[in-house]
N, C-alpha and C positions, 0 to 999 in steps of 0.2 A: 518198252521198246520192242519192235514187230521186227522178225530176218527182214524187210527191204530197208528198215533204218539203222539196223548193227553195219558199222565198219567192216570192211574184209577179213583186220585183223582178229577183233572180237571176237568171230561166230568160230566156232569148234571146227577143228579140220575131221578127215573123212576119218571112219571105226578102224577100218585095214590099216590107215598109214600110223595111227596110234597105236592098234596093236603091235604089227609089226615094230615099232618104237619103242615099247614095254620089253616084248622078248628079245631084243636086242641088246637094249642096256641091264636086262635081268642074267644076259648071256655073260656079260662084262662083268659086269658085277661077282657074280660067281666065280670064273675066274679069276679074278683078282686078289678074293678071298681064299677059294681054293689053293691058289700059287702063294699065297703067303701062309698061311696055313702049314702046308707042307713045309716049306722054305723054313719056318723057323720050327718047327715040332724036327728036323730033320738034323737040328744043330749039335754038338756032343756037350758044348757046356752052358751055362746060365748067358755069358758074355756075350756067345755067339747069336744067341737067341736074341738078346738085347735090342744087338746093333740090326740083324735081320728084320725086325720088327720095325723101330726107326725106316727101314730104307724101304719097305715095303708100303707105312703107313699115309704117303701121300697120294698112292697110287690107287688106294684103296679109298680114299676120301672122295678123292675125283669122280671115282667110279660110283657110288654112291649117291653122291650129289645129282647125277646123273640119272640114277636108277628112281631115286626118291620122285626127281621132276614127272619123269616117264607113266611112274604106276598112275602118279596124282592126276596127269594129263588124260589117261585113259580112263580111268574112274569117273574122272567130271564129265568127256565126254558120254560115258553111256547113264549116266544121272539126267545129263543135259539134253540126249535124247527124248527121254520123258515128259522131264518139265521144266522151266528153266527157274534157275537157280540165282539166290540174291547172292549180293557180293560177299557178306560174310559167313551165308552155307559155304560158297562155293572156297572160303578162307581157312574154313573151318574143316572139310571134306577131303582139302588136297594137303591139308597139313598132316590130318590123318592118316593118312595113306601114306606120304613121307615118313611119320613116323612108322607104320607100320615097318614101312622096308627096314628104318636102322633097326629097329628092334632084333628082325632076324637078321642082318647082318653083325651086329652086336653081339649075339649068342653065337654065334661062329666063332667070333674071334675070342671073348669070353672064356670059352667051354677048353679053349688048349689048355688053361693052368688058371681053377680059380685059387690059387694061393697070391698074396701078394694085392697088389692096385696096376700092375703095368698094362693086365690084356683088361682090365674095366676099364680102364685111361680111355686103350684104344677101342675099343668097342662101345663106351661114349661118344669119341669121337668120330666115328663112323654113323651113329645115330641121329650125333648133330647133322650131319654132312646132307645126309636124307630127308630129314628133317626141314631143313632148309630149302633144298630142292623142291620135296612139294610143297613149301610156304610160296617158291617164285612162280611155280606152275599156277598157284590160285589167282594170278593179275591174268586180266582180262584180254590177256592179247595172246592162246592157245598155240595160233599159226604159228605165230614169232618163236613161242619158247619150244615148239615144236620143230621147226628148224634149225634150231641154235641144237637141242638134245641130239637131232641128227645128225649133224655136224661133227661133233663132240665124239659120236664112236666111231663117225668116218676117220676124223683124226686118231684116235685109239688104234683102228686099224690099218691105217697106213704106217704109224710108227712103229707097230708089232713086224711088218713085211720090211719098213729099213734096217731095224735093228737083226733082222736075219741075214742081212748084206752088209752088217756092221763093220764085220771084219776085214772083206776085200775093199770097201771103197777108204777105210782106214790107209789099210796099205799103200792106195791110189795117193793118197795124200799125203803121201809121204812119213808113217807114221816108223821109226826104227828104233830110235834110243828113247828115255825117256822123256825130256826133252820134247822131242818131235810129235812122239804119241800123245803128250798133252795139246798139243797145237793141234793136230789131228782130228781128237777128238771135241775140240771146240769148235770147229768150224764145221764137225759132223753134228752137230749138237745144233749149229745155227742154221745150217742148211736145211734141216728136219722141222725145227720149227717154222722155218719161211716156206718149206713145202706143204705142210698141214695148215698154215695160216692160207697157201693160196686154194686147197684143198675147202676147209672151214667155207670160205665165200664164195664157190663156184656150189658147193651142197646147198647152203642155206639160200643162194641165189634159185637156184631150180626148182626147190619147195616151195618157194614163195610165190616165183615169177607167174602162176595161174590166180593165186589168190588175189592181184593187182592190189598188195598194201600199198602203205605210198613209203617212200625214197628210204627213212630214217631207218624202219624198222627191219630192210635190210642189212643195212649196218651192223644193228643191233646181233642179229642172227647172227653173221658173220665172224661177229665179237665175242659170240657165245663159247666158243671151247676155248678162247683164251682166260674168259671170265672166268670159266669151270676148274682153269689149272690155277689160275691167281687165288681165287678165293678158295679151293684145297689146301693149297701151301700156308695162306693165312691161316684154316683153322689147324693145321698140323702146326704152325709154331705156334698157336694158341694154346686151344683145347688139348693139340698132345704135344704141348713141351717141355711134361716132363717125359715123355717116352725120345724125346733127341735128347734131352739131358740126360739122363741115366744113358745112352748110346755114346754120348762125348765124352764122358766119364770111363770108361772102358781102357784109352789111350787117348794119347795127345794125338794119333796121326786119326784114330778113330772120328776124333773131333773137327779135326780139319778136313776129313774128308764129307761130312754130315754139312758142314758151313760150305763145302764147293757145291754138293752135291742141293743145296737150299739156293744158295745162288744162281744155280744154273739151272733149276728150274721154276723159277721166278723171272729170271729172264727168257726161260724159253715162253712162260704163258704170257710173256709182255708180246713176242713179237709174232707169236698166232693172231693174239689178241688183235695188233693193230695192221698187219698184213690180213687176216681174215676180216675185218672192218673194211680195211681201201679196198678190196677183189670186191666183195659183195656193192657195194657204191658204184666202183667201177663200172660191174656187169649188169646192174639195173641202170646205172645214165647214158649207156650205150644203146639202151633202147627207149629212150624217153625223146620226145621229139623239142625242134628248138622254139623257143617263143616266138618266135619272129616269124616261122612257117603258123602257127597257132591263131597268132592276129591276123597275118594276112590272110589266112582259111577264115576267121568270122568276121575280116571285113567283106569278102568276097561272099558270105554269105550273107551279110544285113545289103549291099549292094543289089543282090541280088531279089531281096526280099522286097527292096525300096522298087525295083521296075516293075516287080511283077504289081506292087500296088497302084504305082503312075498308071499302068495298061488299064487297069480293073474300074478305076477310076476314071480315064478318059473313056472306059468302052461305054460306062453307065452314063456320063455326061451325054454320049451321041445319041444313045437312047433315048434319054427323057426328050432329045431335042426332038 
């Protein structure tokens, strides 16, 4: 297959916008380890450290997931420059490279305490998480997963900036007794997710909008950091369930608050997911024109085409006359 017959989405987006992409979510990534890291090596007893771990490790996942697509994406591109690559190098190459990242991420979280199975748990699961990532980066549609990974730390970053305003739009809301502050902070919690969902499809809209993919895989993009926080969450109650089990075990409220705090961000990556979905739809069918102008443009065109043939035709008839 020759670039004039690869699809939009197929062909590899530009080196800068991949690099840039790399050290982005490598930026992310880092902290997110770094901040847990400290967060729990900072605890006084085994307990605290536990639950620390638990509430850190979906956040960590994410970010990973994220990191692993990114390297894999950048890798292929500068392989892909060279020569191009069959479907299962190019399967085999980005998986690599996902793994790569969890490995060092892995060894991060590992290296606080190798006594015990809690931080090998978690730092399998972080490897998984990478892992995975650059397994999706290996399908053949770079653009797409290229603007869903952008999206994703858009959304990271925007939630980093609401949660610095936490506390007074808290208030705004009404938040006093306990009570209140739970209401507060769920509608803080849904409002955040529908701003990083309308965030999600206005990024992966603008990345795409040059590449002219067609309709769906907008969407798709769009969809991408809610898919990144849903399928985190899954492997955190998976691959690390016993690290929330030994967290719920701690106390009863310990428990219940690990089952709120599961719940609520499984429904926060539901409704990125499907608000980043409608925004990206939305702002690509806003610029798609309607059918009805389309036929009437190529009937006006074969009309057209039909006199200029009548002319051509009656001028050569006069002639031979």
């Amino acid at each position: 297959m020759t670039d004039r017959d690869k699809a939009p989405e197929s062909s590899e987006g530009s080196r800068l916008t991949v690099v840039l992409l790399a050290a982005a979510a490598l930026a992310w990534t880092a902290a997110m380890l770094w901040s847990a890291r400290v967060t729990i090596t900072g605890r006084a007893n085994a307990e605290m450290e536990v639950t620390s771990t638990a509430y850190a490790l979906p956040g960590a996942v994410s970010a990973d997931l994220v990191a692993g697509a990114s390297v894999a994406l950048l890798v292929l591109t500068l392989l892909g420059s060279r020569r191009a690559l069959g479907a299962t190098v190019r399967f085999a190459v980005a998986t690599g490279a996902g793994l790569l990242v969890g490995v060092l991420s892995a060894v991060t979280m590992i290296t606080i305490n190798t006594a015990g199975s809690l931080y090998a748990i978690v730092g399998g699961t972080v490897a998984a998480a990478a892992t995975i990532g650059g397994a999706i980066a290996g399908f053949r549609i770079p653009r797409v997963i290229t603007a869903a990974a952008f999206a994703s730390v858009g959304v990271f970053l925007l939630g980093f900036v609401l949660n610095l305003f936490q506390a007074p739009v808290l208030d705004l809301l009404g938040a006093d007794d306990t009570a209140s502050s739970a209401n507060a902070a769920q509608w803080f919690s849904y409002g955040q997710a529908a701003l990083s969902g309308l965030a999600a499809g206005l990024i992966a809209y603008f990345l795409l909008r040059k590449a002219q993919v067609k309709w769906p895989f907008y969407t798709l993009a769009g969809a991408g950091p809610g898919l990144v926080v849903v399928i985190g969450e899954i492997l955190s109650r998976t691959a690390g369930a016993e690290v929330l089990e030994l967290a719920g075990r701690v106390s009863p409220l310990d428990q219940l608050a690990q089952q709120i705090l599961s719940t609520a961000r499984l429904n926060s990556g539901l409704i990125v997911l499907f608000v980043g979905a409608m925004t990206a739809m939305l702002a690509v069918g806003r610029t798609l024109s309607p059918a009805s102008d389309e036929a009437e443009g190529d009937g006006e065109e074969e009309k057209e085409e039909g006199q200029v043939s009548s002319s051509s035709s009656e001028t050569a008839y006069h002639s031979n006359s």
